[in-house]
C-alpha positions in Angstrom: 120.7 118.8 112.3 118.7 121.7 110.3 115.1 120.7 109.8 113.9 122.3 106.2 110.2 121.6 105.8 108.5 120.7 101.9 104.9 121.7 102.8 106.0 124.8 102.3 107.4 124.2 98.6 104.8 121.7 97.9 101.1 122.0 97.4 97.9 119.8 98.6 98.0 116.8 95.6 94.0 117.7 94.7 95.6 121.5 93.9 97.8 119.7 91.7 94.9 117.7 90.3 92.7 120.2 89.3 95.9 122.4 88.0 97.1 120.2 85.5 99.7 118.3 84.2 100.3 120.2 81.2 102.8 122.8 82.4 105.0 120.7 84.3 105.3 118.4 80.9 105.9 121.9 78.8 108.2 123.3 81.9 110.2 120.2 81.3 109.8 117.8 78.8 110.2 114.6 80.9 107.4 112.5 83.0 107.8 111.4 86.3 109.2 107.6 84.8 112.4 109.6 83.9 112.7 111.2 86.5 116.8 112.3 88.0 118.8 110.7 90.4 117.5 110.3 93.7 119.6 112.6 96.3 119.9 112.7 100.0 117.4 115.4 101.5 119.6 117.0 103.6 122.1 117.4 101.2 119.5 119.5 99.4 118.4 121.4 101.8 122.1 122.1 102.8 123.0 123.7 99.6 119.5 125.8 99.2 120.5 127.0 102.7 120.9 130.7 102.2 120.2 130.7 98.7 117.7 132.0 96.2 115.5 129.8 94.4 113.1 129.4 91.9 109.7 127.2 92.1 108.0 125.8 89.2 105.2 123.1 89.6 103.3 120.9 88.0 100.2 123.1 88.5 102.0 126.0 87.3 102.6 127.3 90.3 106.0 129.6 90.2 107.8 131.6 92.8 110.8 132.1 94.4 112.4 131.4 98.0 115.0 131.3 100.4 116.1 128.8 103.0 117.7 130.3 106.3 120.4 129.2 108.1 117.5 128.4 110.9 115.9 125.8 108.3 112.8 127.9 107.5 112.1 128.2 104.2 110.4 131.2 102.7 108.3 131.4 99.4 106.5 133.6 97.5 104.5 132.4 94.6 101.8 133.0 92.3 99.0 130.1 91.2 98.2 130.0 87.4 94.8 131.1 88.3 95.4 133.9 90.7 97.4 137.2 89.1 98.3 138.2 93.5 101.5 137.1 94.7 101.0 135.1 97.9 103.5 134.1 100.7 104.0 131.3 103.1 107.2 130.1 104.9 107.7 126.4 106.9 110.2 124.7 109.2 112.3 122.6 106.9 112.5 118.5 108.4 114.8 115.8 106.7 114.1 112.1 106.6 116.9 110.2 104.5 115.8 111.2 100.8 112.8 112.8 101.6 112.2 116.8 103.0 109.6 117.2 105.0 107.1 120.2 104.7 104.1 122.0 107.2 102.6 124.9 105.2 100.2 127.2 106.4 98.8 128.1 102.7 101.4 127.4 100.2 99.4 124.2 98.1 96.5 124.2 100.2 98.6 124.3 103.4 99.4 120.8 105.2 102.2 118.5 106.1 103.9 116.4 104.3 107.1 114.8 103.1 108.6 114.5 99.3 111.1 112.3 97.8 114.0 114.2 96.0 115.8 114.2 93.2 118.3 115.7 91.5 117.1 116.4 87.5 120.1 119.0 86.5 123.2 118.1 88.9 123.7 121.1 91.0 121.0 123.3 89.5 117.6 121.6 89.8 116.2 119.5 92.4 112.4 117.8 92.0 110.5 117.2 95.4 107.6 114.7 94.1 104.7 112.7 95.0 103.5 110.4 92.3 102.5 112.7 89.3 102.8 115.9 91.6 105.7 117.7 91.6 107.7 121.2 92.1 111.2 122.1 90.7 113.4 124.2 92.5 116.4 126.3 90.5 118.7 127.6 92.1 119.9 131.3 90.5 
């Protein structure tokens, strides 16, 4: 079973907090009471396997990333406040519709695991915690 971690994609909720809700609204027009279709987490992290993706959240956090076929996923980002691009890569773990993420920076660093869902079919996938929340695109 590949392992694909969220920590890494997902940031500490108090970043989130003192980020903002703003951009994720502007990025895309819907709140978290419509949010997509709730998807299996390893079916997820079974198609970002080996690709490259984009990372937009709620914050206004954006980067990009890569899963590998090992289940570590590696991101590199910048924070709306911050003009240096930072890295930070985590084992990927799945538990039914939620991935599960231990950063070392990325959002504060931490562990923790994120419902999914998908909000474009095939294209988009939200990994959320209440009103905190990252997009990934794939390219």
């Amino acid at each position: 079973m590949t392992y694909i971690s969220t920590d890494a994609i997902m940031p500490r909720r108090k970043h989130f907090v003192l980020a903002g809700v703003a951009v994720v609204l502007a990025l895309t027009g819907t709140s978290p009471a419509f949010a997509g279709r709730q998807v299996q987490g390893g079916d997820v992290a079974r198609l970002l396997t080996g690709k490259a993706f984009r990372i937009e959240c709620v914050d206004g956090t954006q980067g990009r990333g890569q899963v590998t076929p090992h289940g570590v996923i590696n991101v590199s980002y910048r924070r709306p406040s911050d003009t240096r691009e930072e890295s930070d890569n985590a084992v990927i773990r799945v538990k039914g519709v939620e991935i599960c993420l231990a950063w070392k920076q990325f959002g504060g660093g931490g562990d923790g695991c994120y419902p999914v869902s998908e909000e474009v079919a095939g294209a988009r996938y939200r990994l959320s915690t209440g009103p905190l929340w990252c997009d990934i695109s794939t390219k």
